[in-house]
C-alpha positions, -999 to +999 in steps of 0.1 A: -227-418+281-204-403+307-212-381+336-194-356+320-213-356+291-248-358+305-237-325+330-223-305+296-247-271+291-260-268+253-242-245+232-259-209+236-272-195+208-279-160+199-320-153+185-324-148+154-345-118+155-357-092+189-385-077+199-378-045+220-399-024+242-386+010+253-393+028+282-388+067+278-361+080+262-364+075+220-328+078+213-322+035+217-360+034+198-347+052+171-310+030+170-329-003+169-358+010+148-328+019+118-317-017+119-350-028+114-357-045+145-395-045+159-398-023+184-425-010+206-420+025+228-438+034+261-444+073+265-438+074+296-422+109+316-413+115+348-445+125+365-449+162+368-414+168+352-399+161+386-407+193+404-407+179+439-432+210+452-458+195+426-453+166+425-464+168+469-492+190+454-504+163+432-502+137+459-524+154+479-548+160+450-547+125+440-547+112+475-566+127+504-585+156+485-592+126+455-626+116+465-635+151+471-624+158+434-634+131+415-669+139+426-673+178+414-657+161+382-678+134+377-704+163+381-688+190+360-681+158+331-721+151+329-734+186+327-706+192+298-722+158+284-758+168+286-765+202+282-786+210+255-779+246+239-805+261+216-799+290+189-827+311+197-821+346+181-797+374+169-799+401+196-778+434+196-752+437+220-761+467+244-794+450+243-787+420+263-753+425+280-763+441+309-726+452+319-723+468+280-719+505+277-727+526+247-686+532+247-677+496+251-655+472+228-653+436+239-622+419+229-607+377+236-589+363+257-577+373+291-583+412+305-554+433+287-544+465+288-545+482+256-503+490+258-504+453+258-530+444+228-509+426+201-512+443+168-539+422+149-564+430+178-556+467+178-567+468+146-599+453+149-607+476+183-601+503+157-624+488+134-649+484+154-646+518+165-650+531+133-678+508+127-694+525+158-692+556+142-668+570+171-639+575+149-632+585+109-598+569+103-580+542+125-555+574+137-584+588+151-601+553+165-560+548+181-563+581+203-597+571+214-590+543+224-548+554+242-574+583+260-597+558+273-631+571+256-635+532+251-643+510+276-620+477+270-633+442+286-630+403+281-659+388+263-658+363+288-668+384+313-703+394+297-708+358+286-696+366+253-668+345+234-648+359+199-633+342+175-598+350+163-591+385+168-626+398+168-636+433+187-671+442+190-693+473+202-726+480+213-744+479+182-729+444+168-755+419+161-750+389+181-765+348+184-779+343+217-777+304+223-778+289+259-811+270+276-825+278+309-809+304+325-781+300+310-773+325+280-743+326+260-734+351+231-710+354+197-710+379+168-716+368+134-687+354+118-675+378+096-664+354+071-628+354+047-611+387+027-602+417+045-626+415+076-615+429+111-616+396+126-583+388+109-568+417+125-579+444+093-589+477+094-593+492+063-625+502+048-637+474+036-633+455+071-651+483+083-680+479+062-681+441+066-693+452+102-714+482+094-730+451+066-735+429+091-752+448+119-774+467+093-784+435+069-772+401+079-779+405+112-817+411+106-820+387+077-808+360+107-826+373+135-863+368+114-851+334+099-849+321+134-876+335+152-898+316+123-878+284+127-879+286+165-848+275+187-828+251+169-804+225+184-770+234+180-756+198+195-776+178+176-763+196+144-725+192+154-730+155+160-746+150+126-712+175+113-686+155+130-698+124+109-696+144+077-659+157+085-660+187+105-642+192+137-662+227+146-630+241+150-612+243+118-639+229+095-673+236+101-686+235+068-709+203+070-726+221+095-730+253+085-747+235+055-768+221+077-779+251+093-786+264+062-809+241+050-830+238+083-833+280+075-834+276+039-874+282+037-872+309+065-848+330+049-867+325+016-902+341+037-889+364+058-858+382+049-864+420+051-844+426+021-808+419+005-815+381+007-790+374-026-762+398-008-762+377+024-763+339+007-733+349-013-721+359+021-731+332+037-717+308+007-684+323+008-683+319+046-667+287+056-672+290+092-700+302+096-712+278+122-680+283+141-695+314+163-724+297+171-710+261+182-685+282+203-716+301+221-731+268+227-696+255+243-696+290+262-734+282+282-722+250+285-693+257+306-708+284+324-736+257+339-704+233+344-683+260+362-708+268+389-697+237+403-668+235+435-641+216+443-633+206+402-603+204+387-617+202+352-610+239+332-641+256+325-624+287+305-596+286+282-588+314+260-566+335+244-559+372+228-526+370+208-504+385+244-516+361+268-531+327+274-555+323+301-574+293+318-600+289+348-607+264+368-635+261+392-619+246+421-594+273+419-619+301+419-623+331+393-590+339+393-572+339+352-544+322+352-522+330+325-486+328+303-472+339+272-495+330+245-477+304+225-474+303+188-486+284+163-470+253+155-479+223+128-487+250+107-495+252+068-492+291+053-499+307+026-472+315-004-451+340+009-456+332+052-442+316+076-430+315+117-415+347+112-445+368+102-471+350+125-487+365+153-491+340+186-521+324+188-555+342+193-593+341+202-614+328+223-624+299+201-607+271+227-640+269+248-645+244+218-614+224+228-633+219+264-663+202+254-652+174+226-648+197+201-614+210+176-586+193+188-608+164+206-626+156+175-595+158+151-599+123+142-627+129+129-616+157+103-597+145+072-593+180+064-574+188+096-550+156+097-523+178+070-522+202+099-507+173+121-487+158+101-504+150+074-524+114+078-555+100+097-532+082+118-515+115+133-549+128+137-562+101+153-532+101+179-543+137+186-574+132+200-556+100+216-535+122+234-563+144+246-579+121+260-555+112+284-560+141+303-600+140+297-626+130+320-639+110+301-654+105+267-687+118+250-720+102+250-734+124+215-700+139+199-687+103+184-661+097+158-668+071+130-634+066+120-627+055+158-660+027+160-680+054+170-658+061+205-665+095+221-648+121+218-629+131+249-644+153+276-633+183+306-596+189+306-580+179+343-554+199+353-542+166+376-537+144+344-522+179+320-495+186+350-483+148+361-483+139+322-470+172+310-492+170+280-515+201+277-542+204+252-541+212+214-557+239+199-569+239+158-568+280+151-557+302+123-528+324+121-529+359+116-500+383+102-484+396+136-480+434+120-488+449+088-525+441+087-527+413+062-551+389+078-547+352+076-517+340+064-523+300+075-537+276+100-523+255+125-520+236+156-514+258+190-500+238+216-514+254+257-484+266+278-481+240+307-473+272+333-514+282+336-521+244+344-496+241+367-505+273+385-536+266+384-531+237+400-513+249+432-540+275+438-566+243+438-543+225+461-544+261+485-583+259+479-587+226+492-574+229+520 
């Protein structure tokens, strides 16, 4: 063989199939993916969106003030991880919230004005103040109210947290649940139909309320006093392996509840037992008020420690969305409260008749709970997007911006991984993913109630706000 031929390069030859990964952008993902090429993509996004003031702000907070952090974290993380709430009672508002007035309505979310109170919530303040006996007719409750004979305050600031759009005055029968010194509160849930939580206020929503304070709330409070304090974690760990989220679905665990009380309601109800189990029956989320009271002492006892950047509050009340942050001090920081999104309504709804989102229900979200544990709720995956896998990639995406992961909140479907833990405002703002929020929709003005259930999306402005003000804090 010549030289020539021993020095000649084999002919190239073009593979017969690719493998692609891609980096960002999904427009070449989607182009190869439709000729039926494998291909893998890489979320990845320009940290902080490429806002060159935070991205300096997270350099510092990742850098020099890091150690500093990471330590309050790894704090605030374990007392979200271990505290151990107990249900210990139904108490009466004026009773135990020392900063309640006998002409006080609490309300969710963020401190409002009442020009600024969305429509659903207005008409469960009026509600309420009908229930109180303070008004007839919810014209009369409206200039009470617009005059200021009614105090207005955030729940959160008498330890209280709401669901949805509830309101509640002095004489509404709340669960205390907490341990130590630390004491958390939430009305019964009023359950479905036309109840005020659901932004109603027609008679019958006003009698729901008159109902609960006068029956179901002392039919509860002697039922527990003769079962004793009863753990409320122990009871969602068992519900998230039957299904529930404690968010959405809570109905393994209400069932639960129920049977630990079963022989105590049976002995000791003062009268209209049969009224309140059909109540309670009928009353899917039940357990939802009392999980979020246990999520509210929880981060109460987490938030009295400095320097975090985990979010200790997160709430809203249909106008704004609000967060705190215990680094960052008592201060609210809040946006526009967004509006539902992923959302399945009823016959007849849709985006255009929903109010934004609502309630102070998103304490859960902070603890493992709702949009953390959606993996573990086959009911909630048709809500994002309609299998397990796109519920699964929920609490995947969650948990990127976690702490870290449960020790006692675990998810079968998952090998038993943790659900994830205490919401950094480092990871939401340099990954620009902020959490999700499982949550009902209400009808944004005519009264209606529910009218579906969704997925709320948190505003990335209250993280990234919240943020700077850490960075300011730190220094």
């Amino acid at each position: 063989m010549d030289n020539k031929s021993r020095s000649r390069s084999p002919e190239p030859r073009l593979p017969s199939g690719i493998r692609v990964v891609n980096v960002g952008l999904d427009l070449l993902a989607d182009s190869i993916r439709r000729q039926g090429h494998e291909i893998v993509t890489v979320d990845w996004r320009i940290p902080a969106a490429g806002e060159d003031q935070i991205i300096q702000v997270l350099k510092r907070l990742l850098g020099r003030h890091a150690e500093r952090i990471d330590a309050a974290n790894a704090e605030v993380f374990r007392r979200l991880d271990t505290a151990s709430p107990t249900l210990n009672g139904v108490k009466t508002a004026l009773d135990v919230l020392p900063a309640m007035t006998d002409r006080t309505i609490l309300h969710p979310g963020p401190p409002l004005e009442w020009s600024e109170f969305c429509d659903p919530l207005r008409r469960s303040v009026r509600a309420a103040a009908m229930a109180e006996g303070w008004a007839r007719n919810p014209d009369e409750a409206e200039k009470l109210v617009a005059s200021g004979g009614v105090a207005l305050d955030s729940a959160n600031h008498l330890d209280t947290v709401v669901p949805m759009a509830t309101a509640i005055g002095p004489s509404s029968p709340l669960f205390e649940v907490g341990f130590d010194n630390y004491k958390s509160y939430s009305p019964i849930n009023q359950g479905p139909g036309k109840t005020a939580w659901f932004g109603v206020d027609e008679p019958e929503a006003v009698e729901r309320l008159v109902w609960l304070a006068e029956v179901a709330g002392p039919i509860l409070g002697a039922a527990i006093r003769s079962a004793g304090p009863i753990d409320v974690f122990a009871m969602v760990s068992q519900g998230l392996h039957m299904g529930d989220d404690l968010h959405m679905r809570t109905q393994a665990t209400g069932n639960l509840l129920l049977r630990h009380l079963f022989g105590d309601l049976v002995e000791t109800a003062p009268g209209g037992l049969a009224e309140f189990a059909r109540f309670w029956s009928a009353n899917h989320l039940f357990f939802l008020n009392i999980a979020m009271a246990a999520a509210k002492a929880t981060t109460t006892w987490a938030a009295e420690v400095p320097d975090s950047s985990v979010v200790v509050a997160m709430t809203r009340n249909g106008t704004t969305f609000g967060i705190r942050v215990t680094g960052a001090g008592d201060e609210w920081f809040v946006a526009p409260a967004p509006p539902v999104q992923h959302a399945m309504y009823y016959p007849g709804f849709g985006p255009e008749t929903s109010a934004p989102d609502i309630g102070d229900s998103a304490v859960l979200e902070l603890i493992g709970l709702g949009g953390p544990a959606a993996a573990a709720a086959p009911a909630v995956a048709a809500f994002v997007g309609g299998t397990m896998a796109d519920a699964r990639a929920v609490t995947e995406q969650i948990s990127h911006i976690s702490v870290g992961r449960s020790s006692r909140f675990t998810i079968p479907t998952l090998d038993y991984a943790g659900t994830p833990v205490g919401v950094d405002i480092r990871k939401v703002v340099e990954l620009q993913i902020t959490p999700s929020v499982n949550t009902g929709i209400l009808h944004k003005t005519d009264g209606t109630g529910q009218v579906g259930a969704g997925v709320a999306v948190a505003p990335i402005d209250v993280f990234r706000d919240a943020l700077v003000a850490l960075d300011a804090a730190l220094q």
